[in-house]
C-alpha positions as CSV (number, residue, x, y, z in Angstrom):
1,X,25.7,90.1,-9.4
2,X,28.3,87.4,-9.6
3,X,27.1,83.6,-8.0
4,X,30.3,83.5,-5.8
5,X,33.2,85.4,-4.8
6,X,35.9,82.9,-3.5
7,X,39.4,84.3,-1.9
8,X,42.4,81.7,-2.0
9,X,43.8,81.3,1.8
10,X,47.0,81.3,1.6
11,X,47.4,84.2,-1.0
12,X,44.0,86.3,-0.8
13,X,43.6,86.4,-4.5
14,X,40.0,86.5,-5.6
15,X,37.6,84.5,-8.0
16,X,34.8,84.9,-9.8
17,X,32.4,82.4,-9.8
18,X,29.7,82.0,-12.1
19,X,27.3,78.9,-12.1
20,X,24.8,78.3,-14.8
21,X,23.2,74.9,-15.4
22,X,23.8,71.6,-16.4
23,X,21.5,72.0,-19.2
24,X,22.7,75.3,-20.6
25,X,24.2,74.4,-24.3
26,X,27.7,75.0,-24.6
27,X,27.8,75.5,-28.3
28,X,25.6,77.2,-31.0
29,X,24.5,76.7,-34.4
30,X,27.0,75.6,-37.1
31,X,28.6,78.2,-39.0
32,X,31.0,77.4,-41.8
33,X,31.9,73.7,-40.0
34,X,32.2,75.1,-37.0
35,X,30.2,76.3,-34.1
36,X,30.7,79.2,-31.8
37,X,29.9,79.2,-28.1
38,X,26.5,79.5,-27.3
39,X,24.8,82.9,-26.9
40,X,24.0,82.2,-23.3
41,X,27.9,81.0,-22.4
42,X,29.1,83.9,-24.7
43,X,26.2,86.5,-22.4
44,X,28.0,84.7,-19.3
45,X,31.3,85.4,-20.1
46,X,30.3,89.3,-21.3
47,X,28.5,89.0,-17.9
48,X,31.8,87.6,-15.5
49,X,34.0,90.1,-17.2
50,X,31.4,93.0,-16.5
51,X,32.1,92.0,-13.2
52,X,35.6,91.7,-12.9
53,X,35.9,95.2,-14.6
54,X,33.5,96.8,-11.7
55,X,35.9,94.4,-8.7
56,X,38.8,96.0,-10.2
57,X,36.9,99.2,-10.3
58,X,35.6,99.0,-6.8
59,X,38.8,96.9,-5.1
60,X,40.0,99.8,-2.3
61,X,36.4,100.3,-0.7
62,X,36.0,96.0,-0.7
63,X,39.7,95.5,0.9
64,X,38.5,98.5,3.2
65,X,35.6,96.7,4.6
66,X,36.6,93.1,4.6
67,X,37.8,91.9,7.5
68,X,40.5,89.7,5.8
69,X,43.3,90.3,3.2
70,X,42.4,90.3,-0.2
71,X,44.9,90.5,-3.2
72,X,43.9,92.5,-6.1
73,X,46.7,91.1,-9.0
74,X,44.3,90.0,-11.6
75,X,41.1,88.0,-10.6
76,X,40.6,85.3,-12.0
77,X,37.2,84.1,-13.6
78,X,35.2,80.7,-13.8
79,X,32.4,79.6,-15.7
80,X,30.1,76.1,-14.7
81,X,28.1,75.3,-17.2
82,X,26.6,72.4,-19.2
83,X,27.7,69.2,-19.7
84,X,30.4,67.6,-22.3
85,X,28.9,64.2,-21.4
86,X,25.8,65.2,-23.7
87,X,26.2,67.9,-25.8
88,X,30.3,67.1,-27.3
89,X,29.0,63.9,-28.6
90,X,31.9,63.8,-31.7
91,X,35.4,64.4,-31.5
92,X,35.1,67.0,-33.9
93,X,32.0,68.9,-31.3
94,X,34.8,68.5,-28.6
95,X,37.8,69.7,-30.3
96,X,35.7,72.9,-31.1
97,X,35.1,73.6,-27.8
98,X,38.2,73.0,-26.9
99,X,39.4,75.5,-29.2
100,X,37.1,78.1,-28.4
101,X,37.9,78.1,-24.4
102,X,40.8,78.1,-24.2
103,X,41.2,81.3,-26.3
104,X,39.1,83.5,-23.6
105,X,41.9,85.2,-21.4
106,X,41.1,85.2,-17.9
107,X,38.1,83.1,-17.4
108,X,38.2,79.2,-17.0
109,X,35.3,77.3,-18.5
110,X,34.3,73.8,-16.9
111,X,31.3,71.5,-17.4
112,X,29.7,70.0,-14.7
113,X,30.9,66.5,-15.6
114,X,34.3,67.9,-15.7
115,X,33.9,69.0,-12.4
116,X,32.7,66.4,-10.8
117,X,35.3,64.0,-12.1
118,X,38.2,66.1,-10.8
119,X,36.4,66.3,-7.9
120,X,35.9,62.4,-7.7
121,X,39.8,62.0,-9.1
122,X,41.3,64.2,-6.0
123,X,39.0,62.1,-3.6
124,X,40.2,59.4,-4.7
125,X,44.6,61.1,-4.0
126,X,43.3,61.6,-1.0
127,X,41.6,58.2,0.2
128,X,44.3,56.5,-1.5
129,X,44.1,52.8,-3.4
């Protein structure tokens, strides 16, 4: 089962949430100078799309017992998951994963100290200089 299942308030669209850990490697073994994703982030994504499918799937009988409006349109996915800090060490480590997530349609990978600086960054909007 998905970690979270988060509605947007003003719209009702719906999003995945899937958390692994800090320590879960982003990228795998080389392979002809680069490196693919991980086998446990490419299992998660496998794993958050499984469950968009079945949402889709299952939408009517959710909407039906929910007590607030949902929007189907198309949910939206998101992946937490290890940490750039330690593992994308070289430009050429971070330009591959760069690469490589932003070519999986519908699901948003972040690491968790990519998450905690936006975080920190619209803290600091909102407290002001």
């Amino acid at each position: 089962m998905v970690d979270f299942l988060a509605r947007a308030a003003i719209t009702g669209g719906l999003l995945l949430i899937e958390i692994k850990t800090p320590a879960t490697k982003l990228l795998g073994g080389e392979y002809r100078d680069v490196r693919p994703l991980s086998p446990e982030l490419s299992g998660t994504i496998a794993q958050i799309a499984h469950y968009r499918q079945n949402l889709m799937r299952n939408f009517t009988a959710l909407s039906e017992e929910s007590n607030v409006t949902l929007t189907l349109g198309e949910p939206r996915c998101l992946i937490i998951a290890g940490k750039a800090s330690t593992e994308l060490n070289s430009d050429a480590l971070k330009n591959n994963f760069e690469l490589l997530r932003e070519r999986v349609s519908g699901v948003t990978i972040i690491t968790f100290d990519e998450l905690f600086a936006r975080v920190r960054s619209a803290i600091g909007l909102i407290e002001g200089p």
